[in-house]
N, C-alpha and C positions, 0 to 999 in steps of 0.2 A: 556883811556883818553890820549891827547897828551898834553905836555908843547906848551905855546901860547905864544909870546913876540911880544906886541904891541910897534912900533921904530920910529925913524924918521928918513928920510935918507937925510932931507934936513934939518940941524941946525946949524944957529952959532955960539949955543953953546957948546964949546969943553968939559963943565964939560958933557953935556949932551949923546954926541958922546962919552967921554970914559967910563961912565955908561953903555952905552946899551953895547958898545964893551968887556966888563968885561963881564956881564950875558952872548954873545953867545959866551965868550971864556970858561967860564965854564962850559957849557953846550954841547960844545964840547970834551972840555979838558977830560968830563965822560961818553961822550958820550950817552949824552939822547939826544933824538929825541924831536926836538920843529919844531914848523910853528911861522916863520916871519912876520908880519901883518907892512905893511909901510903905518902910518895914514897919509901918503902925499896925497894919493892915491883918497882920496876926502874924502869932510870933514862929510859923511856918517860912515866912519871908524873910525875917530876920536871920534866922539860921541858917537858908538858903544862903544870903550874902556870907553869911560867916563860912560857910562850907568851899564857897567857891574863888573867895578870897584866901581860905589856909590860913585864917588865922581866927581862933575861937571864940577872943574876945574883939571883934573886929566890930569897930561902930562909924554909922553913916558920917558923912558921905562916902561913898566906896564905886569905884568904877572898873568897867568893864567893856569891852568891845566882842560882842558875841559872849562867849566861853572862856577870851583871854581875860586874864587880870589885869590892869590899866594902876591901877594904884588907889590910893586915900589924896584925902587934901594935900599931905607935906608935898607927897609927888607930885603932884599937878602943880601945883605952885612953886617946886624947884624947877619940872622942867617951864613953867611959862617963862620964868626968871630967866633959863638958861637961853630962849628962842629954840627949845624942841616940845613945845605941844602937842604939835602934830605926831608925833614919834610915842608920845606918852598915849593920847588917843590910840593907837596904833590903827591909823588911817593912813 
């Protein structure tokens, strides 16, 4: 299964842009392999994130490992805090 990071590459919000930019700096920084998903791209793709996350009003950043749901930024950023990333990735 590969890590999945649904983004947006068009927002004005800057809390927003340094969220997603944190998740692909850590996920480079360890060098896992993820795919980009830019729900700009049409709003086909937005919905897809929201459908497969379970939650309606769900907005990027949003992750995923294959099929499973990995979490939003709070997540990712409780568990890097906690020292279980690896566990949130579910790698």
């Amino acid at each position: 299964m590969a890590v999945t990071v649904y983004f947006s590459s068009t927002s004005a919000s800057r809390e927003l842009k340094q969220h997603q930019t944190e998740i692909f700096q850590y996920l480079d920084a360890n060098k896992i392999q993820y795919k980009a998903v830019d729900i700009t791209q049409g709003s086909e793709v937005k919905e897809e994130m929201r459908k497969k996350s379970g939650n309606p009003s769900a907005m990027p950043p949003q992750v995923f490992n294959g099929d499973v749901y990995c979490g939003d930024y709070d997540k990712f950023f409780e568990a890097v805090e906690l020292g279980k990333a690896e566990e949130f990735f579910k790698l």
